[in-house]
C-alpha positions in Angstrom: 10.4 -7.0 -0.6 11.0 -3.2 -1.3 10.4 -1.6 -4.1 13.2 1.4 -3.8 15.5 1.8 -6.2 19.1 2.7 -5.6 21.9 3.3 -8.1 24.9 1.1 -7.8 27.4 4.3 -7.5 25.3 6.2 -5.3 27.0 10.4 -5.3 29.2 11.2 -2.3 26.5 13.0 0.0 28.3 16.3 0.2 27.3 16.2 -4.1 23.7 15.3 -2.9 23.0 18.1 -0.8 25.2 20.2 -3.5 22.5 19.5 -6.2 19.9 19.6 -3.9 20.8 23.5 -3.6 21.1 24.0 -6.5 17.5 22.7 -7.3 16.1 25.4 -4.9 18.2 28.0 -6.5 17.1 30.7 -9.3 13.7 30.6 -10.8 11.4 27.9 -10.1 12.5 24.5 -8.4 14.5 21.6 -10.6 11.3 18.8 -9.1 13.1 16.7 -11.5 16.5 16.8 -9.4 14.8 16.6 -6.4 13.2 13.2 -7.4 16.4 12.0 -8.7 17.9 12.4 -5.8 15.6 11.5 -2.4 13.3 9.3 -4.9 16.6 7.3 -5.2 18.2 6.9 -1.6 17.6 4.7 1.1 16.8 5.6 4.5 20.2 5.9 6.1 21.3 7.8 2.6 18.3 10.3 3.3 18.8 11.1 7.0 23.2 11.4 6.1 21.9 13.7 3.5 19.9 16.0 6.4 22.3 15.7 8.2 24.7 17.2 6.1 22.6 19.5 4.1 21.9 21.0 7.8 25.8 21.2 8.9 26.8 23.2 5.0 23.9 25.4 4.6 22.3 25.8 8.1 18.8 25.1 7.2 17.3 21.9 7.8 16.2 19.8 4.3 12.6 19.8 5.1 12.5 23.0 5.5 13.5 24.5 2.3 11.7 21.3 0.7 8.7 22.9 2.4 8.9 26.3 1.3 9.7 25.3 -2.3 7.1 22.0 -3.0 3.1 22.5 -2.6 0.4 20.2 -2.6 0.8 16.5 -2.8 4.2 16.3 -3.8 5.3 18.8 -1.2 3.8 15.6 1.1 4.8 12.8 -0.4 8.6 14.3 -0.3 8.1 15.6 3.1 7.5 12.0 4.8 9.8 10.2 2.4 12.7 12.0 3.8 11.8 11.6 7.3 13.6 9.2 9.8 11.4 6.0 9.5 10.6 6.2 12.9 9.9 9.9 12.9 7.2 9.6 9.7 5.3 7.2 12.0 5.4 9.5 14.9 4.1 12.1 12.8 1.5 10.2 11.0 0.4 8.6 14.6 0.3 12.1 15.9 -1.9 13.3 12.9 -4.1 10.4 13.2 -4.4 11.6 17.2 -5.3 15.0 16.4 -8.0 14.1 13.8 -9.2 11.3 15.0 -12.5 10.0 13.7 -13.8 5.9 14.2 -12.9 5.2 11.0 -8.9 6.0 10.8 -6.7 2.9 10.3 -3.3 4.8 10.9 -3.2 4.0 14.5 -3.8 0.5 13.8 -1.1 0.0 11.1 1.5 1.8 12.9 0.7 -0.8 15.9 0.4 -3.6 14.3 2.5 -3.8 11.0 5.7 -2.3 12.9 7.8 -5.3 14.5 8.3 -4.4 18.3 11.5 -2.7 18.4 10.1 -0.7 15.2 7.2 0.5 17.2 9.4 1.3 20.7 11.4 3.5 18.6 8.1 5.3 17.2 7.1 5.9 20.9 10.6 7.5 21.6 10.3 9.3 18.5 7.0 11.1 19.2 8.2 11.8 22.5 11.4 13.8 21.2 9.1 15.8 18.7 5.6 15.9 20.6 7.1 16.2 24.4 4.6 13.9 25.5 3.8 10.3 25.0 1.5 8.6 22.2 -0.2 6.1 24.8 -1.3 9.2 26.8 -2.5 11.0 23.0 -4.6 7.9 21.9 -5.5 7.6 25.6 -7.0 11.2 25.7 -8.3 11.4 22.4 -10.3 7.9 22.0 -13.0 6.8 24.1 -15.4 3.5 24.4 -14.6 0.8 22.8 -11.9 2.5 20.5 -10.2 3.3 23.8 -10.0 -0.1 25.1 -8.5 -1.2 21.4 -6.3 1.3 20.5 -4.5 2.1 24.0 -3.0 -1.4 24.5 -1.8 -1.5 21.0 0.4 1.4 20.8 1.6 0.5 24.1 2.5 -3.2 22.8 5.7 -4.9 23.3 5.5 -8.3 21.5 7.5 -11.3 21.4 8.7 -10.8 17.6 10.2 -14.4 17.1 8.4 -17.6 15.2 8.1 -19.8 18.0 4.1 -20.4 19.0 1.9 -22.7 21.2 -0.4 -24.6 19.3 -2.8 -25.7 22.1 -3.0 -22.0 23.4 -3.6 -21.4 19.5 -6.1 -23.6 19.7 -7.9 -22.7 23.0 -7.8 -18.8 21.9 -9.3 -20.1 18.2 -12.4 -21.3 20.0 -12.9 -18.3 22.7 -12.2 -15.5 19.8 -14.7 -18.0 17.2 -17.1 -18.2 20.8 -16.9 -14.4 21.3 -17.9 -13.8 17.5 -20.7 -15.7 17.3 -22.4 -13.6 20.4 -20.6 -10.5 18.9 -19.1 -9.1 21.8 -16.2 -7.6 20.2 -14.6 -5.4 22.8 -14.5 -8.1 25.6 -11.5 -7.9 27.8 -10.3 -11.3 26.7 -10.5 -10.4 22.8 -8.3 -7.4 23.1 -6.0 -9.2 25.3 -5.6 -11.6 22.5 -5.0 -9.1 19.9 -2.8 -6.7 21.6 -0.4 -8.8 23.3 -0.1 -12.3 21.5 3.0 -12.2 18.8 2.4 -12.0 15.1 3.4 -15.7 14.3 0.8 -17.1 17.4 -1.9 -14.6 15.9 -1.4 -16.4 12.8 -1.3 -19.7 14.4 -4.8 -18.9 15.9 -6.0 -18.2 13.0 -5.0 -21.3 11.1 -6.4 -23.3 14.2 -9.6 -21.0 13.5 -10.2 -22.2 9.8 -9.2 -25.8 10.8 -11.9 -25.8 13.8 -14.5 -23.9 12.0 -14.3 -24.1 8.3 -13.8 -20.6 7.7 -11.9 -17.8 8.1 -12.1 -15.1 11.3 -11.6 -11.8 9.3 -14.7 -13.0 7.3 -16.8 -13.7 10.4 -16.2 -10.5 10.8 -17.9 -8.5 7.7 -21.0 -9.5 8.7 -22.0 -5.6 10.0 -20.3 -3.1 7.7 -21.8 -0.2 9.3 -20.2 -1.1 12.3 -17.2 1.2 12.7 -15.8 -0.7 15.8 -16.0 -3.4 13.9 -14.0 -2.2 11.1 -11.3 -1.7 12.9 -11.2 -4.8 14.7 -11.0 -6.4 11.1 -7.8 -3.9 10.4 -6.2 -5.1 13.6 -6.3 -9.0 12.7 -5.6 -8.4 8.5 -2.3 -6.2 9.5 -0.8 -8.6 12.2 -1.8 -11.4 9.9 -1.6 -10.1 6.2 -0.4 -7.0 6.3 0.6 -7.2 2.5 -3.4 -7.5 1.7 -4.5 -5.0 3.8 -2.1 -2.5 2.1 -3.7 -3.6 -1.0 -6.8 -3.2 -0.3 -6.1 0.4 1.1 -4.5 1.4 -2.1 -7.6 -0.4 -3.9 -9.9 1.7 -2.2 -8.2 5.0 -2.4 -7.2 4.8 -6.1 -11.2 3.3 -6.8 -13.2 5.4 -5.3 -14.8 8.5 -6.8 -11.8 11.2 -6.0 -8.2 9.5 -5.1 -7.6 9.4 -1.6 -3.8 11.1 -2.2 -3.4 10.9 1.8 -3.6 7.2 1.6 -2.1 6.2 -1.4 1.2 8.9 -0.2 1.3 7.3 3.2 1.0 3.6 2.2 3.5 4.3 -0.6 6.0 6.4 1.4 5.9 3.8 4.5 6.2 0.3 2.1 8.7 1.5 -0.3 11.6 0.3 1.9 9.8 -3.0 3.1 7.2 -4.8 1.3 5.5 -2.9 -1.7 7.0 -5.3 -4.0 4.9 -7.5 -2.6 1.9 -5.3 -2.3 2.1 -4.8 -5.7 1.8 -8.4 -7.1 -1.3 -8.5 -4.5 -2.8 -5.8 -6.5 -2.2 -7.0 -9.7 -3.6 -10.3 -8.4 -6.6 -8.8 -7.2 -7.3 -5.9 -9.9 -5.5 -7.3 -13.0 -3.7 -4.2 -13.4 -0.6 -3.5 -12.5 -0.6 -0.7 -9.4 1.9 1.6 -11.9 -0.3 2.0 -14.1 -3.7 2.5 -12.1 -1.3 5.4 -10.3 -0.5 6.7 -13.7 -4.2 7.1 -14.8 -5.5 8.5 -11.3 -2.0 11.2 -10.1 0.2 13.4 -12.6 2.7 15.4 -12.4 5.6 15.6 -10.1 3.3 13.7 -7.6 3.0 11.0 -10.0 6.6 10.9 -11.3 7.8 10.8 -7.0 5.3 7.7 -6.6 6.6 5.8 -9.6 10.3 6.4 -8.7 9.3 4.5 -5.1 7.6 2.3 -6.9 10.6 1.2 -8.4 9.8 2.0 -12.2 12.0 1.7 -14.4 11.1 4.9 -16.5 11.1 7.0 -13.5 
């Protein structure tokens, strides 16, 4: 469930991009305006409002958002009023170019995306990049993260809610088999995890539990230093829980000593439309505090104020 928050009488757009102006205009920037407005608007609203902001004034939105914004706001505004698609292409190209063993981005592009979400990802990077993410993640990995990541941003899975039980079953014991001798990377546990479909993934690992008596993401803490590892764990909790693995990347990144603004912008920015309502009661669950008010004490300013209005608060 999303979280965004759209006013019943949304503005004609032409007014949108009219107030929009006039929040660049004279001295200083009207940040409050600007949240009002692309804080409040849903996808096809924002990219209508690019659209026409371009067609009156001849200057593409992000662009006089960029000159005008700064720091984590100027961010957090940036990839909210991106084409879905396009924010992902960006974030996967970022995560490309920066690449370290430890990133996640690749893998919850991959593997939180439904299929048709993810083809148009590919064909977005290749109109803004001229080149294809496979052959990015493909140059810019190697070992082990190679032979992970490559076959999942090429995936095309089923996307439906039909499975197989006994190949659920079958796969349960070769993945809870290829555990036990910890050998990770093998061909056949990729195979599994980059080309079986979301509902048979979860299938497997109900069969998993059943069979063994506890649960495969589990089996696989047993190293934490193991970076390879860590990602393999990302892989299974986003095809299978996506909503926990988002809270637990908000968790970390509001906890530690420093926010992490990169991920708490890109978890909230790419939820907001799609399941941070959800997200949300999984942090409360888990933190007994409600994720408003844990990004009230730990972000201020117009950051804050942009986060809160995706968020869906009422005060915002």
């Amino acid at each position: 469930m999303a979280t965004l928050s759209v006013p019943t009488e949304v503005p004609a757009v032409a007014d949108d991009c009219e107030q929009l102006r006039k929040a660049f205009s004279g001295w200083g920037t009207n940040e409050d305006l600007i949240i009002t407005i692309l804080g409040h608007r849903d996808s096809t609203q924002r990219k209508l409002i690019r659209q026409v902001y371009a067609e009156t004034y001849g200057e593409d939105l992000l662009k006089a958002l960029d000159k005008e914004l700064t720091r984590d706001f100027e961010r957090l505004v940036l990839l909210w009023t991106l084409d879905t698609a396009e924010r992902d292409a960006l974030l996967a190209h970022e995560a490309t170019q920066k690449w370290t063993s430890s990133s996640q981005v690749l893998v919850e592009i991959s593997c939180t995306r439904s299929p048709k979400e993810l083809i148009l990802v590919r064909e977005a990077y290749h109109a803004r990049f001229k080149r294809s993410l496979e052959e990015d993640v493909a140059y810019h990995t190697h070992g082990d993260f190679h032979k992970l990541l490559v076959p999942l941003v090429s995936s095309y899975r089923y996307g439906g809610d039909e499975v197989n039980l006994t190949l659920a079953k079958s796969e349960a014991k070769l993945l809870h088999d290829k555990i036990s001798e910890k050998d990770y990377s093998c061909d056949d546990f990729i195979r599994v995890l980059s080309t079986r479909s979301k509902a048979q993934i979860n299938a497997t690992m109900n069969q998993y539990i059943n069979e063994f008596g506890h649960d495969m993401i589990k089996d696989l803490e047993a190293d934490p230093n193991d970076e390879f590892l860590s990602i393999l764990q990302s892989t299974i909790e986003c095809l299978a829980r996506p909503e926990e693995y988002f809270e637990k990347v908000l968790r970390l990144a509001i906890n530690k000593q420093g926010t992490d603004e990169g991920a708490v912008t890109r978890v909230i920015s790419t939820r907001a439309e799609v399941d941070l309502k959800i997200i949300k009661d999984e942090y409360l669950k888990r933190n007994s505090v409600p994720l408003e008010r844990a990004i009230t004490k730990d972000t201020h300013g117009d950051y804050e104020k942009m986060l809160l209005a995706l968020l869906g608060y009422e005060e915002a």
